[in-house]
C-alpha positions in Angstrom: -149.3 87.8 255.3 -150.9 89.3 258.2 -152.7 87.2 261.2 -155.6 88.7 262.9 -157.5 86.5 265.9 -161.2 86.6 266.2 -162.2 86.9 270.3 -165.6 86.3 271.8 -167.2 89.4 272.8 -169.8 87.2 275.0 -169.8 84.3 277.4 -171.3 81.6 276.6 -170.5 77.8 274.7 -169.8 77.4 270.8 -173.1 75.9 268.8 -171.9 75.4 266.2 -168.3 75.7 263.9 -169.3 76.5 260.3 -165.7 76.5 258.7 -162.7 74.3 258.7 -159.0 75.0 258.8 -157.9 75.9 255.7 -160.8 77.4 254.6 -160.8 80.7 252.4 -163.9 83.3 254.0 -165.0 86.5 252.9 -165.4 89.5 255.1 -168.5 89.4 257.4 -168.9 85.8 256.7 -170.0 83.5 259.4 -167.2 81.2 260.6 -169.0 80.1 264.2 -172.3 80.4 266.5 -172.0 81.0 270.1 -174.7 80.7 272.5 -175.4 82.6 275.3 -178.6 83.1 277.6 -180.1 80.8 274.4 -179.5 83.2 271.9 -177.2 82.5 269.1 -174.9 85.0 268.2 -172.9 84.5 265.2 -168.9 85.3 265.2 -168.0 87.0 261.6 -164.8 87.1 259.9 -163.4 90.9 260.3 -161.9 90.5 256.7 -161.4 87.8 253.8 -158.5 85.5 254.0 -157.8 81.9 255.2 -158.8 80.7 258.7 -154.9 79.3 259.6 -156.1 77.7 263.0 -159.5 77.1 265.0 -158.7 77.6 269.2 -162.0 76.4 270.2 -164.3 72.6 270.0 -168.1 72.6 269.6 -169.7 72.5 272.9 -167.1 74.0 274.5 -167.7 77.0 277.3 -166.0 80.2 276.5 -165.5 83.7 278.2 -165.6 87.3 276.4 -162.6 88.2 275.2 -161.3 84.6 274.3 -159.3 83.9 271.4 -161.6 81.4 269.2 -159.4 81.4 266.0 -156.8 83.2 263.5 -157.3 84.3 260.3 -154.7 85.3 257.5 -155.0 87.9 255.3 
């Protein structure tokens, strides 16, 4: 099975973490909400498959480009 990881493409903090480890998402599916400049920008799963491992906590600060977690495929 193939890993892919998500990245930020802003800076900002992570709102909110809507799936677990372990869960199965669907393509374009909303696994997180960043904030940035108080606007919340939603981080979509690129394909279906299984999030294997979440990099990042709620609240924490984050810069573009940072690896926030790995899904399988």
């Amino acid at each position: 099975m193939a890993t892919e990881t998500i990245c930020s493409e802003v800076t900002g903090s992570v709102w909110k973490i809507e799936v677990a480890i372990g869960a199965d998402v669907e393509a374009d599916q909303s696994i997180m909400v960043l904030e940035s400049m108080k606007m919340e920008i939603p981080v979509l799963a690129p394909d279906g498959g299984r999030i294997v491992k979440i990099l990042v906590t709620e609240g924490q600060a984050i810069k573009e480009g940072q690896e926030l977690a790995i899904i399988e495929s």
